[in-house]
C-alpha positions as CSV (number, residue, x, y, z in Angstrom):
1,X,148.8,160.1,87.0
2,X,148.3,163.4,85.1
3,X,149.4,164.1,81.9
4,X,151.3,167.1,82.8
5,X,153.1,164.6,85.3
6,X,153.9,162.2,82.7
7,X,155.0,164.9,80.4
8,X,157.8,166.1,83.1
9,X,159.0,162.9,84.5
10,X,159.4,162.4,80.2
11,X,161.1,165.5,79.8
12,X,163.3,165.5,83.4
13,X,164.2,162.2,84.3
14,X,166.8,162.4,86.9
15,X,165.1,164.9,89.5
16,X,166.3,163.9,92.8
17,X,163.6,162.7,95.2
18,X,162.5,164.5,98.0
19,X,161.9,163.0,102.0
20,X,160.4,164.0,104.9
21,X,158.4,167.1,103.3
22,X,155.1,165.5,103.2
23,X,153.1,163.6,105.7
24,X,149.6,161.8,105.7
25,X,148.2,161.9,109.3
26,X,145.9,158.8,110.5
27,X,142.7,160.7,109.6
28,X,143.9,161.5,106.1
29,X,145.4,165.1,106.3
30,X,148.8,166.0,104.4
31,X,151.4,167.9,106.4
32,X,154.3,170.2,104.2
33,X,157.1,169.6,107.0
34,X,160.0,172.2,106.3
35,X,163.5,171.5,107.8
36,X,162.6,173.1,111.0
37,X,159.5,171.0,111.2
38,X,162.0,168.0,110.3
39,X,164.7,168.9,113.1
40,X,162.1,168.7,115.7
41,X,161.7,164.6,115.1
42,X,159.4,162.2,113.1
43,X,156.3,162.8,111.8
44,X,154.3,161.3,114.5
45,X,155.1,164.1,116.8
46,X,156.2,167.0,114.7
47,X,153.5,167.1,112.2
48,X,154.4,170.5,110.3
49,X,151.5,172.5,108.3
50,X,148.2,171.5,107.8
51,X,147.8,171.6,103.3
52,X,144.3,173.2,102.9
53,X,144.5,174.0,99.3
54,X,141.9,172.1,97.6
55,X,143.3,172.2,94.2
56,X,146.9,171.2,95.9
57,X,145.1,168.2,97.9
58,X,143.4,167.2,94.3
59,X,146.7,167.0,92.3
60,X,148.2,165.2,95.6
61,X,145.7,162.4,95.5
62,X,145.4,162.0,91.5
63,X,149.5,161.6,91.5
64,X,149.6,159.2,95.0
65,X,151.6,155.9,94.6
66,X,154.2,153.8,95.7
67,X,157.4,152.5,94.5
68,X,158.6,148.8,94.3
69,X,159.9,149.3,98.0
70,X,156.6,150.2,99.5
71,X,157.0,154.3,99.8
72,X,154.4,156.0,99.0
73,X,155.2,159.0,97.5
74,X,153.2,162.1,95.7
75,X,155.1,162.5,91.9
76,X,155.1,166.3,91.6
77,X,156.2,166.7,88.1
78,X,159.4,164.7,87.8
79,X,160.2,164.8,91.7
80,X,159.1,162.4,93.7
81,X,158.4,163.5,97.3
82,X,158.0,160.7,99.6
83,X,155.7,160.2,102.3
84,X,155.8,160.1,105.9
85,X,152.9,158.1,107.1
86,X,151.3,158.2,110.3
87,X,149.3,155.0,110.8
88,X,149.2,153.4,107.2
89,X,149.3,154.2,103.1
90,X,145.4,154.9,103.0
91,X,142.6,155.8,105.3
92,X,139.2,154.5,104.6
93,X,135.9,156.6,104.6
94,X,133.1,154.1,105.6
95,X,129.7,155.2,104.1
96,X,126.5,154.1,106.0
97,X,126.2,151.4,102.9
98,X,129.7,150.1,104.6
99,X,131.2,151.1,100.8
100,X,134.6,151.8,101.6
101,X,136.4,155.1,100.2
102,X,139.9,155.8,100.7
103,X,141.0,159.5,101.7
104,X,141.7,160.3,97.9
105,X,138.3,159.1,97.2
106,X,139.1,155.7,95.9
107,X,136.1,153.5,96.1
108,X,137.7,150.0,97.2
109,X,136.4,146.5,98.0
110,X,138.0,145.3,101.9
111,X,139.1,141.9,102.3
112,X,140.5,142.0,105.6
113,X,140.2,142.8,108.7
114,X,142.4,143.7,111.6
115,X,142.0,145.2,114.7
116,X,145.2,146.4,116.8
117,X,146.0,146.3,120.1
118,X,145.3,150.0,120.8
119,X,141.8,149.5,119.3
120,X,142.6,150.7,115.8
121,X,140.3,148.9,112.9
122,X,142.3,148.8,109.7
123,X,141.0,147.2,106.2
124,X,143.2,145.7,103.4
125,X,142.1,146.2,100.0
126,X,143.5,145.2,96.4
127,X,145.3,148.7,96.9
128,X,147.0,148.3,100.3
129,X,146.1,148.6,103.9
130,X,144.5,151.4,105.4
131,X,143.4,152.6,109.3
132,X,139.3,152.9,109.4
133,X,139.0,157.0,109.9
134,X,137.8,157.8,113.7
135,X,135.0,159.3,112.5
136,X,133.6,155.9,110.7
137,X,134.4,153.7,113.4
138,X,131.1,153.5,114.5
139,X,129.6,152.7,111.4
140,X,132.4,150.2,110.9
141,X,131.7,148.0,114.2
142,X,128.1,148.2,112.5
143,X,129.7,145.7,109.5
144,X,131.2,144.2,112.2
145,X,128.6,143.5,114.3
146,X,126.4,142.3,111.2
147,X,129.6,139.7,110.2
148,X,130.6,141.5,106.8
149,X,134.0,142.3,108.7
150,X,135.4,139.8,111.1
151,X,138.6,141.6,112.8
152,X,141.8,139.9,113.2
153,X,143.9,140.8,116.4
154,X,147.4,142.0,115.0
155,X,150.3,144.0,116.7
156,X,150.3,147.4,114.9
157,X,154.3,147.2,114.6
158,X,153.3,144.0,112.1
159,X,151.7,145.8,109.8
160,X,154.1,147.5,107.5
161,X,156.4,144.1,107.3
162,X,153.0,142.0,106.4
163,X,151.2,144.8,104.1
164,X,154.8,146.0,102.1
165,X,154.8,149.5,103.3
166,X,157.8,151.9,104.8
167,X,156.5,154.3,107.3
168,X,159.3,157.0,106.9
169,X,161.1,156.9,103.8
170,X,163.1,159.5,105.2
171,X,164.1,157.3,107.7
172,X,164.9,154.7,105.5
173,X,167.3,156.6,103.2
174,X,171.4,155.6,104.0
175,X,172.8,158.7,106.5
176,X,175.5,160.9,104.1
177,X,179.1,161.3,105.8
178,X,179.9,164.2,107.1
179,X,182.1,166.7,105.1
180,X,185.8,167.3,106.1
């Protein structure tokens, strides 16, 4: 976590969270989804804007963690904005070394593997579970093939229970009464 982080959450320590305002897609792209993005339905069909601000994306990943729930969230100062994820916590970059990277550049060491019933490959690590990127699925059927990853069949609705992670924290969160 930054310093700058720390030094807010120190100084501001009741900020009220944030959901549903940030998304990471299954090939590792964060979405800002405003209310209007939000009223049209979950993340998985209403993505909202694409973040291409390299500097933004940087602080994003450096401040990326989850609470003792299993939300991931970004801390942006002393807010915490939660995270709406598409297909799992992390997405793995598979070099043609099979080293593992996840999408905030994370080198990791997979232990196992499971392969979904829509074909997905996803690796756990010491740091959670995380959907092979598209892109690297070829490479990845290369460890595979070779035996350094022997998939596991699993239903893809298993995953969060069996892995400690919440999909949509926004989801999650008790529904407020209406006012009178």
């Amino acid at each position: 976590m930054d310093d700058i982080v720390r030094q807010a959450l120190a100084k501001w320590p009741n900020v009220p969270h944030c959901y549903g305002w940030l998304g990471l897609d299954a090939r590792g792209n964060w979405y800002m989804r405003d209310d209007r993005t939000q009223a049209l339905g979950p993340f998985a069909s209403a993505k909202g804007s694409l973040l291409r601000h390299d500097k933004l994306i940087e602080f994003i990943h450096r401040n990326y963690d989850h609470d003792e729930q299993g939300q991931w969230f970004f801390q942006n100062g002393p807010q915490r904005v939660y995270v709406e994820l598409e297909a799992a916590p992390w997405i793995w970059r598979v070099g043609d070394d099979f080293s593992v990277r996840s999408h905030t550049g994370l080198a990791v060491e997979p232990g196992t593997c499971l392969l979904d019933e829509d074909g997905k490959l996803y690796l756990a690590a010491p740091i959670g579970l995380g959907l092979v990127h598209t892109q690297d699925v070829g490479v990845a059927a290369g460890a595979v093939e070779e035996g350094r990853w022997v998939p596991q069949n699993v239903r893809a609705a298993d995953l969060p229970a069996r892995f400690g992670h919440v999909m949509s924290p926004a989801a999650a969160q008790p529904v407020k009464p209406a006012s009178v």
